[in-house]
N, C-alpha and C positions, 0 to 999 in steps of 0.2 A: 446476330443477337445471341445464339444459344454460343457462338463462340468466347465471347465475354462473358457470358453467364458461367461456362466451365471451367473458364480461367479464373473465377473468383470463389466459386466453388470449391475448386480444386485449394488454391492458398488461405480459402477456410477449415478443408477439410486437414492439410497439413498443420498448420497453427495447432488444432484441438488435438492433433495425436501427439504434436509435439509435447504439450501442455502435460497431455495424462503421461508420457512418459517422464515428465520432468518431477509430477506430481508422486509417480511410484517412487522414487527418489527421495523425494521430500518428507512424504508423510511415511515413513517407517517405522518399525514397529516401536523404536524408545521413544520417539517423537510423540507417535498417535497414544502412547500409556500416559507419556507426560502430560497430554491435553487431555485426558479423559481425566487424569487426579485434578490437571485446575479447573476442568468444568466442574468435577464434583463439587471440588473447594467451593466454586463460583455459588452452586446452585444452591448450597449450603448455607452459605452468607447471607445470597440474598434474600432467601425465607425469612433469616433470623432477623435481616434488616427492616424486611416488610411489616414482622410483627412490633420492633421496639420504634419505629420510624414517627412522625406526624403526618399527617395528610399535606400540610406545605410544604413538610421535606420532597414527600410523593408527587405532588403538582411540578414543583421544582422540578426535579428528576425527572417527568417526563416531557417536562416542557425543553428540556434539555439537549436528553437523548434524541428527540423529534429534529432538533435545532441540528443534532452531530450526523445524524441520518438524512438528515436532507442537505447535508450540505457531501454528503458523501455520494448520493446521486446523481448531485452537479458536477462532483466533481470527475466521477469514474468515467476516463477517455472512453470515447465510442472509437467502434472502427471502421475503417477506410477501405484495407488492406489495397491500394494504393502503393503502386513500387515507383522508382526514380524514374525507371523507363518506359513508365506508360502512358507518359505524354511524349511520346514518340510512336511508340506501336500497337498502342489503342486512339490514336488521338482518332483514327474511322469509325471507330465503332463508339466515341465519347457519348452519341444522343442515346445510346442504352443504356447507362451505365445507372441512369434514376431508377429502374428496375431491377439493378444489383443493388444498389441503397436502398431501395423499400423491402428489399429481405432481411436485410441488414439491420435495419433499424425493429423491423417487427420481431427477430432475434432478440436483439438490446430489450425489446418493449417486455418482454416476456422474463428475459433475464430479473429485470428490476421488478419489475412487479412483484416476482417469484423475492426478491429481495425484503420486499414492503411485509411478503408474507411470514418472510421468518420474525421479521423488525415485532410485527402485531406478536406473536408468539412469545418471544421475548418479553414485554411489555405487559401483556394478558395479566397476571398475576396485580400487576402494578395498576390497573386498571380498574379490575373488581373491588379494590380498595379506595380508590378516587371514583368510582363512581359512575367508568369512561365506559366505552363499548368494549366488553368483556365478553359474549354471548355470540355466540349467532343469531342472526333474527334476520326475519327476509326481508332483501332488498325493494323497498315499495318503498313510494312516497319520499318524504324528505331523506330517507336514510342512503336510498337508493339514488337520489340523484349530487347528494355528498360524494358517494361513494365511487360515483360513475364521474365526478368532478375530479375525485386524486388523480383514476386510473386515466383521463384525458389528461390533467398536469403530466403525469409520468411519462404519457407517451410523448407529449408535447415537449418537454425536457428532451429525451433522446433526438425524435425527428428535427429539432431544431440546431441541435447542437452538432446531429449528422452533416446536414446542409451549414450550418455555419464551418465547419472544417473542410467543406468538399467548394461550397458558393458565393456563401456570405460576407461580409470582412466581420472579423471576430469585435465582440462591441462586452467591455466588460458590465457595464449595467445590466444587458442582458441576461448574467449567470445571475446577477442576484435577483432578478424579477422572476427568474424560474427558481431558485432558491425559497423566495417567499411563497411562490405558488405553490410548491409541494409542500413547503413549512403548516402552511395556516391549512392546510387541505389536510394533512394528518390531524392536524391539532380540535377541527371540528370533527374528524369522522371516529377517530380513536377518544379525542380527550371530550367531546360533545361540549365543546365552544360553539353553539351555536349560532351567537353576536358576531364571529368570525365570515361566516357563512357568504357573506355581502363582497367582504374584501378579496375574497375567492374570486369572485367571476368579474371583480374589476380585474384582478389583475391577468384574468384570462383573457380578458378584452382588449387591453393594453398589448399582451403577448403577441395576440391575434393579429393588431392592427399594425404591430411592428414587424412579423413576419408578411404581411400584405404588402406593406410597404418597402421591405429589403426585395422580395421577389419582382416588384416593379422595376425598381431598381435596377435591381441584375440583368434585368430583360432589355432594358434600355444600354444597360452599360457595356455587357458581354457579349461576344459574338453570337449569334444566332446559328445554329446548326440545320439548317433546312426548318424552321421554327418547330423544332422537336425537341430541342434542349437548350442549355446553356455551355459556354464556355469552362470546362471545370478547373479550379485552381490548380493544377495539376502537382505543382511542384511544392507547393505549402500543404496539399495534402498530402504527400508524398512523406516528405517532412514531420507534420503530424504522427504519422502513423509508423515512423520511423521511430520518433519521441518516445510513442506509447512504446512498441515493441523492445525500447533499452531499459524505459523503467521497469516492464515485466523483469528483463532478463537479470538485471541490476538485483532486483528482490530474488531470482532463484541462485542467482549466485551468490548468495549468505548462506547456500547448502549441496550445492553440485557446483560443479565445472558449467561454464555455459561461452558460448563463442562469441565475446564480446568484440567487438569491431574494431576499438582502441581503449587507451585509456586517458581521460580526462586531468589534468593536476590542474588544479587552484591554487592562489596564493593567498591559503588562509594565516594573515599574522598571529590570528590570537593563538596561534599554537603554536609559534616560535617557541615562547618559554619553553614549552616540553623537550625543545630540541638540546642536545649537548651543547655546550659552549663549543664554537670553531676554534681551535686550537692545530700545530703541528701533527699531535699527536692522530689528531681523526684520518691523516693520510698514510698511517703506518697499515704494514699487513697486515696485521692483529687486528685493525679498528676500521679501515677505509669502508669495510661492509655494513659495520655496525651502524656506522653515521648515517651511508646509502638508506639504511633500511628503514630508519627511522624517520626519514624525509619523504622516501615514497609511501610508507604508513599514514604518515601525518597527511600529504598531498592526496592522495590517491580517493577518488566518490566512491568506488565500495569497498571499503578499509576501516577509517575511523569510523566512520558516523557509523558502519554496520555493528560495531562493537557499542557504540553509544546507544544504537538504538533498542539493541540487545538489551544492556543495559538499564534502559529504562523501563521496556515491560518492565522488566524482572525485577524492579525496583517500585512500581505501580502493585505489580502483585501483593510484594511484598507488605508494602503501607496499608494495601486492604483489607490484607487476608490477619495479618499481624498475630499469627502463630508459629509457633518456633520451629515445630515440624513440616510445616507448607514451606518456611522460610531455607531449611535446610534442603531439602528437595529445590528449591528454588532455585537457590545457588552453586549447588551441584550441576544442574539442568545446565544453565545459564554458561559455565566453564565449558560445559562436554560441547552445548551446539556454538560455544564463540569459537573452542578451540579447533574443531572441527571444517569450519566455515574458515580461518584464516590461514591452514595449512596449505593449502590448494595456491593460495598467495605467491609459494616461493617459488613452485613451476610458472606462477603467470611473469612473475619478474624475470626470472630466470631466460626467456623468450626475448625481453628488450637485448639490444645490442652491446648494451654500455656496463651487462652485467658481466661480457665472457671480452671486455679487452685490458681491464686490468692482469699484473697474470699473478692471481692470488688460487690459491687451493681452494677444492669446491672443500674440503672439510670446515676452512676458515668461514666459507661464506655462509654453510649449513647452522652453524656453533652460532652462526652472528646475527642469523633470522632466528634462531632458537633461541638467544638469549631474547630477543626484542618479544614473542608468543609469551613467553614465561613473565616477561615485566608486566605486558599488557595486561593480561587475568591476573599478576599477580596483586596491581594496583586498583583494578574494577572489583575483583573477590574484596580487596579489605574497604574499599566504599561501601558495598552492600553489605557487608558485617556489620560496619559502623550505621548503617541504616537501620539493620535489624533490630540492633542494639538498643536504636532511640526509640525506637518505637514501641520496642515490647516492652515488657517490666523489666525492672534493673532488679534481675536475681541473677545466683549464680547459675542456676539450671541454662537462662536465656543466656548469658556471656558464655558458658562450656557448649552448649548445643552451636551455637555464632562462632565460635572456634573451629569446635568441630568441621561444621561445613563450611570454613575458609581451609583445612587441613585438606579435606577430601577433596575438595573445587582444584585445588593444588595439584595433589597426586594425582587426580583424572589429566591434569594436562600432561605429567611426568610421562603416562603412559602413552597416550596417543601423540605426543612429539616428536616422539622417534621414528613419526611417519616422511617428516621432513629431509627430503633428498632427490 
């Protein structure tokens, strides 16, 4: 026992160092100024929002956010930490491994909780004006057994979703019955729907009876281990937590180097169009790189969409905040962490085989990712201008300031370009 318990220990305790060092990385110091201006922005806004707002805008909005937050619990992978080979050389020690999962998950239980608790904070403000549980007040009586109902939804979410990854066969009706559990569990405890209240504990009961019934199941279906455990999926959970660990990696690589495994190509059509026309001409020295480059751009899962999804804060910001100086910090921002994030790119290509057998000069190929960096921001900067643009007042101050920072979005990439080699 204690020898699985150190072995998972231990690849918990490397994960979290690896994490904070990925994290000092990440959150630096232009980064964490730039987050503190949009939090201010944020908090600014939304005062201003709460005072000119309606109460059904406010109902609305939090019936909303409730709706995006709990589906955000559902969604957020639990872990395994589960290797390929440990249905090989744990498979002796498999009947402990439910007491590495109950740490694990009373981890996860606390993690989310600690979640619900920023969520209510957030919200707090939006609450005292709808009417909802804004206050503290002690948990007794009805309030208290609401209350004590989310934090069983919550943990019930996790613990279930742990064993459906590691036991169960994954059942999609499932996420949403835990989905409305914690739904309608904030929506009375925070929004004080108390006609809610009822549909709570059915669909706890439901939950209840359908975990009763999977665990019957399993016990009949899956090997018995001396009747001290079950059979664990070994290889799907393996898998799982394989999944989770590239999506992590996949998000930190939009801002460090990170040792991805491979890399994945799609064949997305709808972005042919963006491609040159194939032509003689794409196999000359001059161009064979440029064309390469712009197909593994287009191809490649964290490439485009990282640049879109870039993009799309930055253009959510933009729509909400709908000031010209938030807008030009915005867009500035936007160039420095896309430009930044896609440089790192031409050493990752640079690694495949099929870059070093043509025999073209590395100057050619550098000039030929660096035109492709400069297109890319130079076509995403003049979307968000033209965002800017529709949104704020059509003056000249809004069209020279939207200039302005498409000018500067610009020259921020001139300068950190020349990192490309």
């Amino acid at each position: 026992m204690s020898n699985i318990k150190n072995i998972f220990d231990d690849r918990r305790r490397r994960e979290r160092e690896t994490r904070v060092t990925y994290s000092k990385y990440i959150f630096n110091s232009h980064l964490v100024m730039f987050l503190i201006i949009v939090l201010g922005a944020g908090l600014i806004n939304y005062s201003r929002w709460l005072e000119n707002a309606s109460k059904l805008e406010m109902k609305t909005v939090f019936i909303a956010t409730s709706a995006i937050f709990s589906y955000f619990l559902v969604s957020l992978k639990v872990k395994t930490f589960i290797k390929e080979a440990d249905g090989v050389f744990l498979l002796p020690l498999e009947k402990y491994y439910g007491k590495v999962a109950l740490k694990t998950g009373i981890i996860l239980t606390t993690i989310h909780l600690f979640f619900v608790i920023i969520f209510y904070f957030i919200i707090k403000p939006l609450l005292a004006h709808i009417g909802g549980f804004s206050e503290v007040t002690e948990f007794t009586g009805i309030v208290g057994v609401q209350f004590l109902m989310l934090i069983v939804g919550v943990m019930m979410n996790v613990f279930y979703r742990l064993a459906e990854a590691i036991y169960f066969e994954k059942k999609f009706f499932m996420k949403i019955l835990l989905f409305m559990n914690i739904f309608v569990s904030i929506l009375v405890v925070f929004g004080k729907y108390n006609y809610l209240e009822y549909a709570t504990f059915v669909i706890l009961i439901i939950i209840s009876i359908i975990i009763v019934k999977n665990h019957s199941n399993a016990k009949k279906a899956l090997l018995l281990n001396n009747s001290m455990g079950y059979a664990l999926k070994w290889n799907e959970a393996a898998e799982y937590d394989k999944h989770r660990e590239e999506n992590y990696l996949k998000f930190v690589s939009m801002f460090v180097d990170v040792p991805l495994s491979g890399i994945k190509v799609a064949r997305r059509k709808y972005f042919d169009i963006l491609l040159p026309k194939l032509t003689e001409q794409n196999f000359t020295m001059e161009n064979s790189f440029k064309y390469y480059y712009y197909r593994v751009f287009l191809r490649q899962e964290n490439t485009v969409f990282l640049a879109l999804r870039l993009m799309l804060i930055a253009g959510i910001i933009i729509y909400s905040f709908n000031n010209i100086y938030v807008n030009l910090v915005v867009i500035t921002s936007y160039s420095y962490l896309t430009i930044i994030q896609l440089i790192p790119l031409y050493k990752q290509i640079s690694n495949n085989i099929w870059h070093s057998i043509l025999p073209v000069s590395e100057d050619i190929k550098t000039k030929s990712f660096k035109n492709l960096l400069t297109a890319v921001i130079l076509i995403t900067t003049f979307i968000l201008m033209l965002l800017s643009i529709v949104v704020g007042k059509f003056n000249y101050l809004t069209i020279g300031m939207n200039i302005l920072s498409f000018i500067l979005a610009n020259l921020l990439v001139r300068v950190f370009i020349v990192k490309v080699r």
